[in-house]
C-alpha positions as CSV (number, residue, x, y, z in Angstrom):
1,X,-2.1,21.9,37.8
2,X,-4.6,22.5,34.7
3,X,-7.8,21.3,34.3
4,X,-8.5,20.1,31.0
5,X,-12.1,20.0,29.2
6,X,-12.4,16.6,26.9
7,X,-15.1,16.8,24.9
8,X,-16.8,14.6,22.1
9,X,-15.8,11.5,24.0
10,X,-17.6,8.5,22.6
11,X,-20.5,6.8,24.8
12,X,-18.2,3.3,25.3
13,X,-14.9,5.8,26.9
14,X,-14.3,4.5,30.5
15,X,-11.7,6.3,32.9
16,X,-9.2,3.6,32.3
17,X,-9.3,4.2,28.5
18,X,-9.2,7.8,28.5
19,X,-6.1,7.8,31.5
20,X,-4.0,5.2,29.0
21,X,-4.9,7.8,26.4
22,X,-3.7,10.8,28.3
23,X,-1.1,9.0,29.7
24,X,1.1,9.1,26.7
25,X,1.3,13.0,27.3
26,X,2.4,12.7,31.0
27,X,0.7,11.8,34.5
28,X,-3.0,12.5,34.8
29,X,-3.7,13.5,38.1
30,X,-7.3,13.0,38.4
31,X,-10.3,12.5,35.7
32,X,-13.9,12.7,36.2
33,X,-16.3,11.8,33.4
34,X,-19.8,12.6,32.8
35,X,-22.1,10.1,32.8
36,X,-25.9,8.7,32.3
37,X,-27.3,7.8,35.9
38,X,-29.2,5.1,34.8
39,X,-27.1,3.7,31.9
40,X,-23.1,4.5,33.3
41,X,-22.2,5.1,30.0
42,X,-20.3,8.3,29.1
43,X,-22.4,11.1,27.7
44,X,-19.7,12.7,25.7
45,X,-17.4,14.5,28.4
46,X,-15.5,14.9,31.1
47,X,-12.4,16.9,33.1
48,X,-9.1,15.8,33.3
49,X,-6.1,17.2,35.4
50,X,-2.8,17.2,34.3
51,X,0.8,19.4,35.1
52,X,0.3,22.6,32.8
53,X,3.7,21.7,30.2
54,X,2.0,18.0,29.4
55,X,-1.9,19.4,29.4
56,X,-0.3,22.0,26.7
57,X,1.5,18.9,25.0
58,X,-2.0,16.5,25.7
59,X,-3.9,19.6,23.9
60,X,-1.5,19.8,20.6
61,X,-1.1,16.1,20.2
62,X,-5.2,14.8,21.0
63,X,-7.2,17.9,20.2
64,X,-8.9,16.0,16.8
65,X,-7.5,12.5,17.1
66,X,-9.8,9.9,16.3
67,X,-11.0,8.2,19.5
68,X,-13.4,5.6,18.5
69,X,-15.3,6.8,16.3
70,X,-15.3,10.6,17.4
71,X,-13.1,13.7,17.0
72,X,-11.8,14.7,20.5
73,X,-12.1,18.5,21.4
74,X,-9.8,19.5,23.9
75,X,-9.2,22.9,25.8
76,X,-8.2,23.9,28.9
77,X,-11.3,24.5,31.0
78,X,-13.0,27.9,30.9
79,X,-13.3,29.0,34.6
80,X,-14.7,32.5,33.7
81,X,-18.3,31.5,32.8
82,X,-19.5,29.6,35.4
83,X,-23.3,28.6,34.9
84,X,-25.7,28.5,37.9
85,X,-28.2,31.6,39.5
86,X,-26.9,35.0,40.1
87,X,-27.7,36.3,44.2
């Protein structure tokens, strides 16, 4: 399973739009998206988990494509710099 980075996601992208997106790549296994506590819009990214052969095929065919009005950035998710407070 990869984890997928989607970012530059425009602020009307719901779960349900961005899975039907994704979906034409293969089976997305779970999806969270960031969003506005007060508002519930999207603020412009999210994580989505797919096999590894379709995340590779979801990156090559989306990374760029015109989703709304944005460019979609896609890359697999960078475990190596985690932010947070150092003990």
């Amino acid at each position: 399973m990869k984890r997928l980075f989607v970012g530059n996601l425009p602020s009307n992208a719901t779960e349900a739009s961005v899975i039907e997106l994704f979906s034409e790549c293969g089976k997305v296994h779970s999806i969270k998206l960031a969003v506005d506590m007060f508002s519930g819009k999207c603020i412009g990214f999210g994580f989505i988990s797919m096999e590894g052969h379709e995340a590779r095929a979801a990156i090559e065919k989306l990374n760029g494509y015109m989703f709304g009005d944005k460019s979609l950035k896609i890359r697999f998710e960078d475990t190596s710099r985690r932010k947070g407070r150092r003990r």
